[in-house]
N, C-alpha and C positions, 0 to 999 in steps of 0.2 A: 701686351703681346697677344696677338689673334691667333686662334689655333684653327688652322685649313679647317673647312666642312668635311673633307677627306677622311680627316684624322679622328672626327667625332664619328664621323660614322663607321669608322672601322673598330673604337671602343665598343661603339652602342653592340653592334653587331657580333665583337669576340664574347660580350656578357651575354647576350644571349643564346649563342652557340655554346657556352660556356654551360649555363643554368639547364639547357635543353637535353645536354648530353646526360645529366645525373637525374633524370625524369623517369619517374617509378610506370612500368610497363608490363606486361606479361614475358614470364620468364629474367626480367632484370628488373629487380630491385635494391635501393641504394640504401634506403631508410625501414626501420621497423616503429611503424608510430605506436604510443605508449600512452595509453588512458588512465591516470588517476580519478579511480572512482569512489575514494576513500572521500572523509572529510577533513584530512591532514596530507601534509605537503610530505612528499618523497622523494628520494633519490633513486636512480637505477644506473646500474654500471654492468659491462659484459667482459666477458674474458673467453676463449677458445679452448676445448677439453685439452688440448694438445699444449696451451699455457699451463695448466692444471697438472698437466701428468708430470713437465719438466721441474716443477716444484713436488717433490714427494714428500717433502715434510711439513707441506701444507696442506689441509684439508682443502680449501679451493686455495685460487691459483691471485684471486681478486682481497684473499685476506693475507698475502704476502706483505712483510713489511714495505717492499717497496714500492708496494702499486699503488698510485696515488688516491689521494681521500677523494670520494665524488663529491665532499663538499666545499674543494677548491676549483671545482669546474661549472658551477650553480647554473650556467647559461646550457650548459649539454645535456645534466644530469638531474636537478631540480625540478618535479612538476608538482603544481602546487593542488589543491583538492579541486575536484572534481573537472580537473581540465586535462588536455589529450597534448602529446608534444610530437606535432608531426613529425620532427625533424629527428629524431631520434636514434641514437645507433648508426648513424650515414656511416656508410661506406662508400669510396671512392670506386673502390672493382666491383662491388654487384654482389652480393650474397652470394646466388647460384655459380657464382666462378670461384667464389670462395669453397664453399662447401666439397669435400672432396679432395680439393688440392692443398688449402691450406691448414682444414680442420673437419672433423665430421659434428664435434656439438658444439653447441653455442652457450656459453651458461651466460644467466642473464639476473641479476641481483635486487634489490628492492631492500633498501633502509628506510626506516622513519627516520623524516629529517628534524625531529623536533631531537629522539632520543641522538642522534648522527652531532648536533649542533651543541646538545646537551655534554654529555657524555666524551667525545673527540674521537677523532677515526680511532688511535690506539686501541682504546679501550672496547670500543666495537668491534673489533678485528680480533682481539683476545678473547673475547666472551662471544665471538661468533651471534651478535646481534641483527641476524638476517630475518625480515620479515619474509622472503620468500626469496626460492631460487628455484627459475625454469631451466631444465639441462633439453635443449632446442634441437632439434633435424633438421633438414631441410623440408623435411616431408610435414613437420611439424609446423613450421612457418607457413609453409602452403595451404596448409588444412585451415589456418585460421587467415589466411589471407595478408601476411603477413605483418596483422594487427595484433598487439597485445594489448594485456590490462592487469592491474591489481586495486583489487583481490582479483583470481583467475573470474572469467564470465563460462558461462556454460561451452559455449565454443573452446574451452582450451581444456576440458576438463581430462582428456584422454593424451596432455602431455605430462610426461618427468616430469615432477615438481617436487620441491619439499619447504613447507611441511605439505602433505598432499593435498589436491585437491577437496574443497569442503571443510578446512581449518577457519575459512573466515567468513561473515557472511558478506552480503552484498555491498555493504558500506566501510569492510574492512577490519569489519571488529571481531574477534576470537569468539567462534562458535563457545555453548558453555561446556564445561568438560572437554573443551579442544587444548591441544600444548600444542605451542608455535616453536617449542623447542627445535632448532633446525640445522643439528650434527648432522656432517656428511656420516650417509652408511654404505 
């Protein structure tokens, strides 16, 4: 069976129209890319302050029982040492349209994947084994361009985090006399 020229080129054409429309731009951004600059592999997962508030008898909203492990989504949420996941976070609507209408903070999460794989989501979600959590603005996004990292890089140092900014140093390892303890307060 031969398929018209017609027909291939209107494929080729809807993918491209397709890939062109989610293309990060001034004022619309779909992705927040995510740099592991540790030298161990991590997961990151997000949830909405306005997810968070609807659970009140959860500290966050990401360590509900039934918010899924970020270690059954390894292609979304896995970035291994020292590499960057462009793809990060997409969004289909664009942050900036999100923001406001459908949430004002963005919390944004950081597991070790070794203790995540180790250990099993349960038991991380009980003992609140967050290496790090960004509570995001929009204004915060913007300021670092809506690139992030862990451990934070000086560019982020003036966001919400905890445990705060300066707990790790540049390779991700626990300043000395730092606690990474990381109870919401």
């Amino acid at each position: 069976m031969r398929i018209p020229k017609a027909a291939i080129l209107t494929i080729v054409l809807t993918i491209l129209a397709m890939h062109s429309c989610y293309k990060d731009r001034d004022g619309r951004h779909y992705r927040i890319p995510f740099k592991n600059a540790t030298d161990y592999s991590i997961y990151i997962r997000s949830a909405s302050k306005e997810q968070y508030m609807m659970s009140p008898h959860f500290q966050d909203t990401i360590l509900h029982p039934w918010y899924v492990d970020p270690s059954h989504d390894t292609i979304n949420t896995k970035i291994r040492p020292k590499e960057e996941f462009e793809e990060a976070f997409f969004d289909m609507t664009c942050y900036e349209a999100d923001f406001g209408y459908s949430y004002d903070t963005l919390l944004i999460f950081v597991f070790n994947a070794d203790t995540l794989d180790t250990f099993g989501w349960d038991y991380v979600r009980e003992h609140y084994m967050v290496l790090q959590r960004y509570d995001l603005s929009l204004g915060d996004l913007q300021s670092v361009n809506f690139r992030l990292s862990f451990p934070p890089n000086d560019a982020m140092k003036h966001i919400h985090m905890w445990p705060p900014y300066g707990t790790y140093d540049e390779n991700g390892n626990l300043i000395d006399g730092r606690s990474a303890s990381c109870k919401t307060h």
